[in-house]
PAMAR-360001 format. One record per residue (C-alpha): residue in three letters; x, z, y. Coordinates in steps of 0.1 Angstrom, whole numbers, plus 2048, in hexadecimal, padded with zeros to 3 digits. Each point is the difference from the previous one (the first is absolute). Layout:
REM residues N
AlaXZY
...
***
This chain:
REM residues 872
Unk9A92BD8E2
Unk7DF812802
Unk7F67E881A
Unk8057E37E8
Unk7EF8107E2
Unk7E280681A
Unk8067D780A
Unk7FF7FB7D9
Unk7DE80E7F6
Unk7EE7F6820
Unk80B7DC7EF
Unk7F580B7DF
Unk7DD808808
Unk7FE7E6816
Unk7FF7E97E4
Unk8237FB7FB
Unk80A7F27DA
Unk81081C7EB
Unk8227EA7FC
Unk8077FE824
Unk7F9827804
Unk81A8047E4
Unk81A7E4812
Unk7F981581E
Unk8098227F4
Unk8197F17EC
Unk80E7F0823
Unk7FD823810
Unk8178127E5
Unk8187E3803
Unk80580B825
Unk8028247FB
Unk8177FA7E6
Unk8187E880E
Unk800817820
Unk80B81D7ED
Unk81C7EA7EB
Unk80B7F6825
Unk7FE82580B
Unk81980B7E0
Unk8167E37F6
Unk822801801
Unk8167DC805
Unk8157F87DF
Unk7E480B7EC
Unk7F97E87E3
Unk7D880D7F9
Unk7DD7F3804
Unk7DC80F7FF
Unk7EA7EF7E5
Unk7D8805803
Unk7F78097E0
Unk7D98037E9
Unk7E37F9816
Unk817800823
Unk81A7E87EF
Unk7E27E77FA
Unk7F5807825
Unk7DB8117F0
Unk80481F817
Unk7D9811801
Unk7FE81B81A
Unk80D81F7E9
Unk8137EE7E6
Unk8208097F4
Unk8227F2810
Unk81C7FE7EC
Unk8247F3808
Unk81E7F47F0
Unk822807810
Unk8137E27F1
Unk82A808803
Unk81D7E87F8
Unk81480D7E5
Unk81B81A805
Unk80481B81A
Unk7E47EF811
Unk7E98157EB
Unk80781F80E
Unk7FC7F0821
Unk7DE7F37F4
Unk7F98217FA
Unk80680F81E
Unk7F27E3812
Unk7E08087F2
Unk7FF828803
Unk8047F0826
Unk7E37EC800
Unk7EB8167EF
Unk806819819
Unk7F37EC81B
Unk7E37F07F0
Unk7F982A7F5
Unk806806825
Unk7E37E3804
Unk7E48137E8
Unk8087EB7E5
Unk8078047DD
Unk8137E47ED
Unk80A8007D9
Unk8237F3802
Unk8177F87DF
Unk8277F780C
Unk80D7E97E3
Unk81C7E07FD
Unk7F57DC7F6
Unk80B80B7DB
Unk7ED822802
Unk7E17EC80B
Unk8017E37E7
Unk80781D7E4
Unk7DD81180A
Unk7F27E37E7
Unk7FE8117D9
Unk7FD823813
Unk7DD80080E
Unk7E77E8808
Unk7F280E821
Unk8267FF80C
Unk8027D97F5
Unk7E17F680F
Unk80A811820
Unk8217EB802
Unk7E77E37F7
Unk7EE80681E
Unk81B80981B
Unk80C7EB81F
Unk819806819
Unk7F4812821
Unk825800811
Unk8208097F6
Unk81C7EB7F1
Unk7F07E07F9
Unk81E7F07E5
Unk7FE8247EB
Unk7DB7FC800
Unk8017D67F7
Unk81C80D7E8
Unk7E78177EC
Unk7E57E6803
Unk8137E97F0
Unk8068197E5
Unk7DD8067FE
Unk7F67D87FD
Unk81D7FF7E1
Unk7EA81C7EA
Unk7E27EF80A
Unk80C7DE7F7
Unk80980D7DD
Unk7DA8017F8
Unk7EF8117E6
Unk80882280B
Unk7EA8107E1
Unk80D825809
Unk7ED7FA824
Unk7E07EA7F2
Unk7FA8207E9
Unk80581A811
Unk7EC7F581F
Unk7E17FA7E6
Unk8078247F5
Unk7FE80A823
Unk7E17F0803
Unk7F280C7DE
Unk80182380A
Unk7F77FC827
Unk7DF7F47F1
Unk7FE81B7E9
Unk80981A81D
Unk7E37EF817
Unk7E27FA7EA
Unk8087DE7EF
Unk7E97F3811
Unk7FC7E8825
Unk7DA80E804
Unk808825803
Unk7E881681B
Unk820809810
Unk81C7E47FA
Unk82580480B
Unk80A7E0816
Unk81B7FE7F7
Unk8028117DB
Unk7E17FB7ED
Unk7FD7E37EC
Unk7FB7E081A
Unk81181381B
Unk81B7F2811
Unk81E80C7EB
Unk7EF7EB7E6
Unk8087E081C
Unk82680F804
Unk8028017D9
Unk7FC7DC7FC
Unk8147FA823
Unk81B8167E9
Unk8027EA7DF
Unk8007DD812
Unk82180E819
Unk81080E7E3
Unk7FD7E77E6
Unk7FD7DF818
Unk81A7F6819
Unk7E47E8811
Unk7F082380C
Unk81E80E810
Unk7FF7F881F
Unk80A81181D
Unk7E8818810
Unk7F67F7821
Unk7F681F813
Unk7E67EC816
Unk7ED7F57DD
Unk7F981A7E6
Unk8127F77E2
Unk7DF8037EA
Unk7F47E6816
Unk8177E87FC
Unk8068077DA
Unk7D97F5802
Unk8087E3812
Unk81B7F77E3
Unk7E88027EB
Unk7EB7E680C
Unk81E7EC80B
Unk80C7FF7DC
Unk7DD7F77F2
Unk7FF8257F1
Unk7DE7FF810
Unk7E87E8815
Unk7F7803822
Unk7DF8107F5
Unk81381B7EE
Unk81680981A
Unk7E8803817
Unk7ED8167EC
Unk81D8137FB
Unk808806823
Unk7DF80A808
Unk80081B7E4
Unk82480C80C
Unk7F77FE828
Unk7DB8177F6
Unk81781B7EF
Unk81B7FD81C
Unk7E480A819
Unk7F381C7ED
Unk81E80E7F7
Unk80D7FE828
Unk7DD80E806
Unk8078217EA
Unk82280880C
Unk7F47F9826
Unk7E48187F8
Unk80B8197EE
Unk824804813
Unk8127FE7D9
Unk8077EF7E9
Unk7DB7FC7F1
Unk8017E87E0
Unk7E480C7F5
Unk7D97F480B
Unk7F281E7F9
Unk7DB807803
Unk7FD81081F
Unk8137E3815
Unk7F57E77EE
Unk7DC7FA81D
Unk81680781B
Unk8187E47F7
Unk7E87EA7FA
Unk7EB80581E
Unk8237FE812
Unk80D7DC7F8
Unk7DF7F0806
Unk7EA8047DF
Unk7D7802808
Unk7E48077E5
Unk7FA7DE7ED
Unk7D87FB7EF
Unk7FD8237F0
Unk82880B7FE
Unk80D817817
Unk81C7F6817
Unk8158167E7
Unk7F67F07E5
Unk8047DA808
Unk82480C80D
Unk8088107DB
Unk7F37E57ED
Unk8107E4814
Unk82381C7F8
Unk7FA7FB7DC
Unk7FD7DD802
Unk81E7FD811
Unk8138137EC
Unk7F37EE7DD
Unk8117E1813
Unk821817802
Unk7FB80A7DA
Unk7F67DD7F1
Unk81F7F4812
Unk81A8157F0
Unk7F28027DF
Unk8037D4805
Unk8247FF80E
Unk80C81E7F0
Unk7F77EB7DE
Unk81E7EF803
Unk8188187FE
Unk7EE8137E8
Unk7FC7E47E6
Unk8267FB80A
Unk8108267F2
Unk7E27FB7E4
Unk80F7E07F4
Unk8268107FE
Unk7EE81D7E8
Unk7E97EB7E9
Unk8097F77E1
Unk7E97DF7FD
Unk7F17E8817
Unk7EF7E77EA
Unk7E17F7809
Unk7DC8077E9
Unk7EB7E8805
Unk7DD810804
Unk7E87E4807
Unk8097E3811
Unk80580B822
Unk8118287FA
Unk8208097ED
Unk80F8247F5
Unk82080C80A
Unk8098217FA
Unk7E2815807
Unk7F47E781E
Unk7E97E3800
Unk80C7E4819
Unk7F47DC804
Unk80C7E67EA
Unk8157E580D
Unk7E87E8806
Unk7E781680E
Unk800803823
Unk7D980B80A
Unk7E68097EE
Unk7E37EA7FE
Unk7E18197FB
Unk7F5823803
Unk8018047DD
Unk8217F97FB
Unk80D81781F
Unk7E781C7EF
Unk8137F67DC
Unk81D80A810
Unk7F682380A
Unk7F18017E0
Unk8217FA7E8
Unk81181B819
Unk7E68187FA
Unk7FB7F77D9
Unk8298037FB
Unk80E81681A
Unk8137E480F
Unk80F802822
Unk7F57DD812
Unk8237F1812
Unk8087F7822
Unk7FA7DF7FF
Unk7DE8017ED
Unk7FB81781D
Unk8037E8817
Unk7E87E67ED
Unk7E581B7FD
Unk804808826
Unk7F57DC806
Unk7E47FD7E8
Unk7E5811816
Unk7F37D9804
Unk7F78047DB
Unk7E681A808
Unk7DE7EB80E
Unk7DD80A7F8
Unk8007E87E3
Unk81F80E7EC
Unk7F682580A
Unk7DD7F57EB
Unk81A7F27E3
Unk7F980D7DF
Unk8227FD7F8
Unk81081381E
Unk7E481B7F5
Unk8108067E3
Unk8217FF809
Unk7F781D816
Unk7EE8147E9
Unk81D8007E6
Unk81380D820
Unk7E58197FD
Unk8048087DA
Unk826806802
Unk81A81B800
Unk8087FB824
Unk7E37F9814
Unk80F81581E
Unk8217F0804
Unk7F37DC7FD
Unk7E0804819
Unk81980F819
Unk8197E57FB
Unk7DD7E5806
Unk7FB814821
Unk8287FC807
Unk7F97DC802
Unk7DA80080B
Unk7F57F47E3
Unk7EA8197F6
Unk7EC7FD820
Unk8037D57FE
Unk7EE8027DE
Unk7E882580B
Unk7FE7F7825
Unk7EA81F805
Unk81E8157F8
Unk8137EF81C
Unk7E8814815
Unk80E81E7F4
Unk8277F8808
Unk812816818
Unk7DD80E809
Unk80882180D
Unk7E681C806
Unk81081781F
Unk7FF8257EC
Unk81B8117F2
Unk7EE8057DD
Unk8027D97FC
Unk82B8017F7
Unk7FC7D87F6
Unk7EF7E080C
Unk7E37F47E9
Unk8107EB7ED
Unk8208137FD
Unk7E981C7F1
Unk7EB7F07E9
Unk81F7F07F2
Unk81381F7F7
Unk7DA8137F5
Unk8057E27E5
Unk8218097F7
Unk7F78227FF
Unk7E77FC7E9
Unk8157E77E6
Unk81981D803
Unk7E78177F0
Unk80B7F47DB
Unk81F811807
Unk7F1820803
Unk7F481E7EA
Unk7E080E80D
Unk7DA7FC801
Unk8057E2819
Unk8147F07E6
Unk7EB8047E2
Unk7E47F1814
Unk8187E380A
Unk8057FA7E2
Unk7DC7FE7EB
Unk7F57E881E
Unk7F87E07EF
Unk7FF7EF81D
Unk81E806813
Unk7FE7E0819
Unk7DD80B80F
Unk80F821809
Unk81F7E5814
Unk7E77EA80D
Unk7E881C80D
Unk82080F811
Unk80A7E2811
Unk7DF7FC80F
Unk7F7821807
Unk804802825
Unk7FA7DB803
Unk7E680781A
Unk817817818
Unk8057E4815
Unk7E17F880C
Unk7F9826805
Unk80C81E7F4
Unk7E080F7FD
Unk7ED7F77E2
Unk8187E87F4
Unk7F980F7DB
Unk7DF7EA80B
Unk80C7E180E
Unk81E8027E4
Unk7E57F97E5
Unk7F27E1813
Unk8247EF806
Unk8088097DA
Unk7E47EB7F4
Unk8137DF809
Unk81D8097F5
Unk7F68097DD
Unk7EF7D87FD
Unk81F7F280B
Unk8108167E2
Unk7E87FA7E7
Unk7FA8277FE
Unk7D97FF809
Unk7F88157E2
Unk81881D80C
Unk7EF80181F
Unk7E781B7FB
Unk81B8167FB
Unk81D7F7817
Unk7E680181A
Unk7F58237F5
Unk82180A802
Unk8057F2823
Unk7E080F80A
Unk80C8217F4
Unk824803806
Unk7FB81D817
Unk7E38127EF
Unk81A8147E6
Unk81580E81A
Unk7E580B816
Unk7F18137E3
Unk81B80D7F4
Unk81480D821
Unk7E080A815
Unk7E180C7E6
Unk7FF81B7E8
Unk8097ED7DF
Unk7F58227ED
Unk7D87F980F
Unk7ED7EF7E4
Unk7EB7F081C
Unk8257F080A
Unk8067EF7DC
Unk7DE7FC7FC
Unk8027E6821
Unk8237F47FA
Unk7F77F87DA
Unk7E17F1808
Unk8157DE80F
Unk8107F77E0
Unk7EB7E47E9
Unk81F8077E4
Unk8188147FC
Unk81F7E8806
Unk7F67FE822
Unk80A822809
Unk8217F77EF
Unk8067E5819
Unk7F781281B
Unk8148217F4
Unk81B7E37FE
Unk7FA7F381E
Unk80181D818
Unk81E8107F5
Unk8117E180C
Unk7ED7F781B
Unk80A82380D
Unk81E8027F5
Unk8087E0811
Unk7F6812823
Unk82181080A
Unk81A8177EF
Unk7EC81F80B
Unk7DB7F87F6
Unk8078047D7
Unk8068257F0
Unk7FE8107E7
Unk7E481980C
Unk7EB7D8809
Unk80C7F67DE
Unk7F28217EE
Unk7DB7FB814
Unk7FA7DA7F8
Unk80A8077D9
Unk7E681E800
Unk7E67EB80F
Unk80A7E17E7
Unk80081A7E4
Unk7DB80F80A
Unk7F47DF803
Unk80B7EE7E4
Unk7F281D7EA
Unk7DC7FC80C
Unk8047D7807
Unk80F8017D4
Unk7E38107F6
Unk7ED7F2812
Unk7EA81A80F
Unk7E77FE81D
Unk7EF813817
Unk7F58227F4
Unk8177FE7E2
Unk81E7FC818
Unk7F582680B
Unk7FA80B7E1
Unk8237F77F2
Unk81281181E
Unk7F381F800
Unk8048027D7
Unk8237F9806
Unk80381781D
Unk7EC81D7EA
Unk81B7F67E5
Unk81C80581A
Unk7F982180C
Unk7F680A7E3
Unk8267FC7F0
Unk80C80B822
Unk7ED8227F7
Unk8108067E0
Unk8227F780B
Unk7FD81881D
Unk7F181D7EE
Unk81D8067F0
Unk81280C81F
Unk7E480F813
Unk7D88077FB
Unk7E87E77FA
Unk7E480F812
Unk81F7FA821
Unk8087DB7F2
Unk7D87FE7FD
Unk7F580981F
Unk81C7F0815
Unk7F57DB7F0
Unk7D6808802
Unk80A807823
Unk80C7DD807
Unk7ED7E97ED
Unk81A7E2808
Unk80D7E47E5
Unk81B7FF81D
Unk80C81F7FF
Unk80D8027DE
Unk8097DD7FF
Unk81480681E
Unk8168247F4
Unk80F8047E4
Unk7F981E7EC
Unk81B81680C
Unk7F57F881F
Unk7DF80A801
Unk80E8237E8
Unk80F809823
Unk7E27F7814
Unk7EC8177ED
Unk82181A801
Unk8017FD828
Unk7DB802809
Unk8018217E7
Unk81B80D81B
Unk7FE80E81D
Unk8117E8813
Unk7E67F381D
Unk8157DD804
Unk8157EE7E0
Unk8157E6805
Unk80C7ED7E5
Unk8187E2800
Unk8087E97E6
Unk81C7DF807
Unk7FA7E07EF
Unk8107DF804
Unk8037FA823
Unk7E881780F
Unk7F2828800
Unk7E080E7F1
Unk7F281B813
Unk7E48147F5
Unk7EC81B814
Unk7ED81E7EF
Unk7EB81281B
Unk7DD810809
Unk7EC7E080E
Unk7F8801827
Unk7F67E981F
Unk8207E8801
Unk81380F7EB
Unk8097D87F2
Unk8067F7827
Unk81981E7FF
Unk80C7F67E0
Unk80C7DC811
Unk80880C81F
Unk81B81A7F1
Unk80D7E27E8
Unk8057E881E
Unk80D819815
Unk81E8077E6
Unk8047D87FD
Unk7EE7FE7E0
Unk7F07DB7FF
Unk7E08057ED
Unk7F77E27EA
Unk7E980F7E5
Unk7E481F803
Unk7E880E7E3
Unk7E981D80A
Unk7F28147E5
Unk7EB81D80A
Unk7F581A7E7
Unk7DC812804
Unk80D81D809
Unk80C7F1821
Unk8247FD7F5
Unk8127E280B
Unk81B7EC7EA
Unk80F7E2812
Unk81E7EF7F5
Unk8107E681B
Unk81D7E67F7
Unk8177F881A
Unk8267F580B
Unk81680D81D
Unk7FC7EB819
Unk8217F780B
Unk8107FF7DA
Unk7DE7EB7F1
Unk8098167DD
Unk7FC8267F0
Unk7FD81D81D
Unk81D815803
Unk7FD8267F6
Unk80680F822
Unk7E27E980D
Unk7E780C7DF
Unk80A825809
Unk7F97F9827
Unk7DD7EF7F2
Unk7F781D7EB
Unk80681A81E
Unk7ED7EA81A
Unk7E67FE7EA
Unk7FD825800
Unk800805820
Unk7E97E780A
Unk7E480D7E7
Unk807822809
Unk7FE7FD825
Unk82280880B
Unk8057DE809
Unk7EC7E5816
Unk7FE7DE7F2
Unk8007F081D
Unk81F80B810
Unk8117FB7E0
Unk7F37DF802
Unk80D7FA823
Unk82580A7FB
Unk8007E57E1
Unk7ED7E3818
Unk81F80B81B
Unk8178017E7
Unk7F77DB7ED
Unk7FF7F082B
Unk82B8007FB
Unk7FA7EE7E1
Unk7FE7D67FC
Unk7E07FA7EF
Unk7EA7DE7FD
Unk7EF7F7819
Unk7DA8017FA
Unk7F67DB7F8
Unk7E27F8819
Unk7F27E67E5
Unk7FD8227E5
Unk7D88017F3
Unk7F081980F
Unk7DC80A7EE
Unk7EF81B7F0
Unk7E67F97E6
Unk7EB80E7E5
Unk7F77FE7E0
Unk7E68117EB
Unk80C80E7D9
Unk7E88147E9
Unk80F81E80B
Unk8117FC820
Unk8087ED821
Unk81D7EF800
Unk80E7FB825
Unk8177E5802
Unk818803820
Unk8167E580D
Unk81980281C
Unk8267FF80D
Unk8148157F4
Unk80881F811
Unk812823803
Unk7E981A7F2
Unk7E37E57F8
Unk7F18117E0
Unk806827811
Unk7EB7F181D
Unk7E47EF7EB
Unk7FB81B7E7
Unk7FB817822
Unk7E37E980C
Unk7F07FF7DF
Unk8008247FC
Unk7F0804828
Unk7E77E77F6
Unk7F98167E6
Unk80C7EC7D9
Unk80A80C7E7
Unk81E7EA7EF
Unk8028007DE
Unk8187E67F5
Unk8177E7816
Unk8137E47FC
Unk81F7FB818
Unk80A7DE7FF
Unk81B7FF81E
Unk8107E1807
Unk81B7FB817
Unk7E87EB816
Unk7E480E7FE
Unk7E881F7ED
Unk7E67F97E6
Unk7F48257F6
Unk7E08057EC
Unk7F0822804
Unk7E680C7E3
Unk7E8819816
Unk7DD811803
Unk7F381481C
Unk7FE8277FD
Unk7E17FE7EC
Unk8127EB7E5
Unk7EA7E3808
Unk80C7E0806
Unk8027EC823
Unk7E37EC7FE
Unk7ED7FD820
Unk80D7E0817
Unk80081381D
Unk8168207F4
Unk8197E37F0
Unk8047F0822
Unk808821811
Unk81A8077E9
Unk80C7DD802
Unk807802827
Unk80B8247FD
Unk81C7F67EB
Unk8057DC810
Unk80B81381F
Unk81681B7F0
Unk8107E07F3
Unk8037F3825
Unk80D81D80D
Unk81F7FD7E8
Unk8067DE802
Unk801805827
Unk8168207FF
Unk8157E77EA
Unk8017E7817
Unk80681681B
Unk81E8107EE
Unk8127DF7F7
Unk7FF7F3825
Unk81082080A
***
């Protein structure tokens, strides 16, 4: 049998179509099988062994599941079935192989339907494989009787119920950065779903499986055959199923189980595997994954149109009323669904395909299958003339001005409409950048960064108070939908190119007098997150800058708006609280200066008043626990709007308590929603922040967030946020008590950091981690600020990477006074606030580009001990 497998993928990679591999495992099981029922039959036995799920309709890939059916005649032979089979296991155990077996009667099998719907579509799907061949016709006919009944509304429902929460489980979504082939939405249980409803409901569809032509196959050939779909269709069809087929016999070939899933770190190898080269300026990855998504949108569009059917059948046995509303001459009402009025067959202009989406969007309609189907052929409407229409203009921008602007551009997408009448967002379908920070395709996530937006009225928090005063809620839409517009023509800069494709489109919309600020907006759409996760938002000179872009105050609305769900939008990771906190502040500070309206020297001016004010109330509160000259000195000693924006009063009460002590090292640890504050009172000293990190990492403490305060007495405050690394959440208390001790030691010599540090890296080389993504920016640069260098690094992400880079900072001789730690799963963008030991700046060229290789090659030297490690 091994042999055969080995015969099996050689054919496979050789080219060989994903429905003959399946026929050909399928054909090897068969074998084993009907060897073993020869092996362990008895004579006078009335039984037969049924194929049942995806080895009943001959779809075997390489690690799938194989389920049987003993079928017995009625009677003692039941308990002869059952022995029978106990035989047969036995010997296909004996073999190395394990089969899920179920022993039932023709009556026990038909009474699996109103039990459970995975047991009814198995017996859907079965065919004999040997056996008893009149007890097997006998329960086939049985079978044909149910299905001839028709209108089997228990099964209809419950297999859209299955399907409802399969798409829940995986994503709801086809353009996912790791999609299940066979779960996720488009995968190929959506196929058998449809395969499902047609054999249960239609007796044209049961046939009898042939073993030597996957069922799905020839249930696609039906289709055709009975003018379900054209030739063009089905072709299409086959080509989507045949793609997924491959990949999927790919993963369980590879990976020796099982594998479903296309996870990340497979994904290059698979591709490079079956035959997929770089394409233009898309990795070989990449053109694989986005010709995957397409695919699979074939898979999806198709059962949403067939399933239609059946749905509109149960839907029609519930409703109370079907009389039709006329709505204009060529749409009627009924129920909450628009659908085409008898006489209208096609739509004759983009304008009335867009009036469609329109009256969805404006009532919260539902559009039915059959207008589906008009819409689906209406992409002819779309040339350059009617895209220029006035009237399909403003059909789209009432689209625009509605309740559900989300729901009704995603169904437009469904049907490619929104690209036929904004071709440049047809750029961005499926297109699929190869990281694992990027969770959806482009168009998939700026879709739901829309949706996540409208959803913001349903909220209670400074977001949705700022929702909510917008006057202009359909230029924040419109500047979201064409925000990464100019990804596909290069990732870099597309905030750039974005602006020039915008331009067009707003003409053709009749928007030119919103283009100023949608194109500030797309200009910008990064800027707010890079201020706010990686520069001190407490440094006038950082407002000052950041306020300084904004021509009116509605504009930093937008673009508060705007990042939340563009981020948001990412993956399920990217947005939490602690980002959410940080971009408010920075919206807050801001809007303050940008509202009254102040400028230059006046911005400085007001901060440190307000800062004066704060501490100033932060004295008298304190003062009545402990002595004022101690609150007094402690804050004169710092000197940072940051610090007491940053701790809350208590907080800084025990600062002040635990640099009073004589403790030499205080840890303190404070857990938030889904991750740890740790913050570090000691005497300052040559890399004591590298130590800092390197005791953090080594006790599996991701660091995502650092602030450095350092009083003028020497004395060093530094508060860290960070997660467990295996858990992602809050660290547990044995780990803070472990990072509280090491920490001691460390500083007080009775430990050495780098053989800590080693027994970690050991440790973390028996652990799966991602592999470092060769395409990762890699840079260091500078930038100069009134009062400090700012050292931006960029790099892969890797063990101990901030532990490492503090170190070299600290030989070079810097002092760091603030960081940023922006740590992404693909990749590091840390900021570093520094000076040299004379509390100067870094200004020479020369001195800048010998800290830039310096810390260019630490970055090396991880990334190659990385590499090194995963190979191993």
């Amino acid at each position: 049998m091994a042999a055969r497998v080995n015969e099996i993928a050689l054919a496979h990679r050789a080219g060989e179509s994903g429905f003959a591999t399946c026929s050909a495992l399928a054909g090897m099981m068969d074998d084993v099988i009907r060897k073993a029922y020869d092996a362990s039959a008895r004579s006078g036995e009335r039984i037969a062994v049924l194929a049942l799920g995806g080895y009943g309709r001959a779809e075997l890939c390489p690690k799938s599941d194989v389920d049987v059916m003993i079928l017995a005649g009625a009677g003692d032979h039941k308990a002869l079935a059952e022995q029978a089979a106990k035989q047969l296991l036995h010997v296909l155990w004996d073999a190395g192989l394990d089969v899920g077996h179920s022993v039932r009667t023709v009556e026990e099998g038909i009474a699996q339907h109103g039990q459970a719907i995975e047991s009814w579509a198995s017996m859907l799907e079965c065919r004999l494989v040997c056996g008893d061949q009149s007890l097997a016709q006998e329960f086939f006919d049985a079978m044909g009787r149910r299905v001839a009944a028709g209108n089997d509304a228990w099964f209809i429902e419950g297999v859209f119920e299955e399907v409802r929460l399969r798409h829940e489980r995986f994503g709801n979504s086809v353009k996912l950065l790791e999609p299940n082939l066979k779960k996720s939405a488009g995968g190929l249980r959506d196929f058998h779903a449809i395969f499902w409803l047609y054999r249960a409901n239609d007796p044209a569809y049961f046939f009898r499986i042939d073993p030597a032509v996957p069922a799905s196959k020839s249930f696609l050939d039906g289709l055709m055959r009975n003018g379900v779909l054209d030739a063009s269709e089905h072709a299409i069809v086959l080509s989507a199923l045949e793609f997924i087929l491959r990949a999927r016999h790919e993963m369980h070939f590879r990976r020796q189980i099982a594998a479903d899933s296309m996870e990340y770190s497979v994904q290059r190898e698979v591709a490079e595997t079956l035959g997929y080269g770089p394409l233009a300026d898309m990795h070989s990855v990449e053109v694989f994954m986005r010709e995957y998504y397409l695919h699979a949108r074939v898979i999806f569009r198709l059962f949403q149109n067939l399933s239609h059917r059946f749905q509109e059948m149960t839907e029609r046995r519930r409703s109370s009323s079907h009389v039709p509303e006329p709505l204009n001459e060529k749409l009627v009402r009924i129920d909450d669904a628009i659908a085409a009025a008898a006489a209208a067959q096609q739509l004759g202009s983009a304008c009335d395909v867009l009036e469609v989406f329109a009256i969805s969007a404006e009532h919260e309609l539902e559009i039915d299958a059959g207008l589906r189907r008009v819409l689906a052929n209406s992409a002819a409407c779309f040339n350059d003339e009617q895209r220029r229409s006035s009237d399909a203009a403003l059909m789209f921008r009432r689209i625009l001005n509605s309740r559900r602007v989300a729901k009704t551009l995603a169904d437009m997408n469904e049907l490619d409409l929104l690209s036929a009448y904004i071709p440049e967002f047809g750029r961005l379908v499926a297109f699929f950048q190869h990281n694992v920070y990027h969770y959806f395709t482009a168009d998939e996530h700026t879709l739901i960064a829309i949706g996540n937006a409208e959803r913001l009225r349903e909220q209670s928090n400074v977001l949705h108070e700022v929702f909510r005063n917008l006057r202009r809620k359909d230029v924040l839409y419109l500047a979201l939908l064409l925000h990464d517009i100019g990804k596909p023509r290069g990732v870099a800069d597309h905030e750039i190119t974005g602006v020039e494709i915008a331009r067009d489109v707003l003409d053709r919309l009749g928007m030119q007098r919103d283009f100023d600020d949608i194109s500030f907006l797309i200009r910008n759409h990064l800027v707010m997150e890079q201020v706010a996760f990686r520069r001190n938002i407490h440094d006038p000179a950082t407002i000052k800058e950041f306020a300084a872009r904004f021509a009116k105050p509605e504009l930093l609305d937008y673009l508060y708006l705007l990042t939340f769900a563009d981020l948001s939008a990412v993956n399920t990771n990217v947005w939490t609280g602690w980002k959410a906190s940080l971009l408010q502040e920075l919206y807050q500070l801001t809007s303050e200066v940008l509202r009254r309206d102040l400028k230059g020297v006046q911005i400085d001016q007001f901060r440190q008043l307000r800062h004066e004010e704060t501490v100033d109330a932060l004295v008298e509160r304190l003062s009545e626990s402990m002595s004022r000259e101690d609150v007094h000195a402690h804050l004169n000693g710092i000197q940072s709007e940051a610090y007491v924006a940053l701790f809350t009063d208590d907080e800084i009460e025990e600062h002040i308590r635990k640099i009073g002590s004589e403790e030499t090292v205080s840890t303190m640890f404070s857990h938030q929603e889904g991750h740890t504050e740790v913050t570090v009172i000691a005497d300052d000293a040559p890399f004591a922040l590298s130590k800092f990190c390197a005791v953090l990492s080594a006790n599996d403490a991701n660091i995502f967030d650092a602030n450095v305060f350092t009083r003028e007495d020497g004395v060093i405050i530094d508060r860290f946020r960070v997660s467990d690394a295996s858990t992602k959440g809050e660290l547990s208390h044995d780990v803070c008590v472990k990072i509280a001790k090491d920490l001691n030691d460390v500083l007080e010599g009775r430990i050495d950091i780098a053989h800590l540090f080693a027994a970690h890296r050991r440790k973390w080389k028996r652990r799966q981690r991602h592999p470092v993504n060769p395409h990762t920016r890699t840079d260091v640069q500078f930038e100069d600020n009134p009062t400090y260098t700012i050292i931006d690094v960029y790099a892969p992400d890797s063990l101990g990477f901030l532990y490492r880079i503090t170190e070299t900072m600290s030989k070079l001789g810097l002092d760091i006074y603030f960081a940023k730690i922006a740590t992404r799963v693909d990749g590091i963008l840390d900021a570093f606030y520094v000076l040299d030991r004379n509390g100067g700046r870094i200004t020479d060229p020369e001195r800048q580009q010998v800290i830039r290789a310096d810390i260019l090659e630490a970055v090396k030297q991880l990334s190659e001990q990385e590499l090194s490690e995963a190979s191993n």
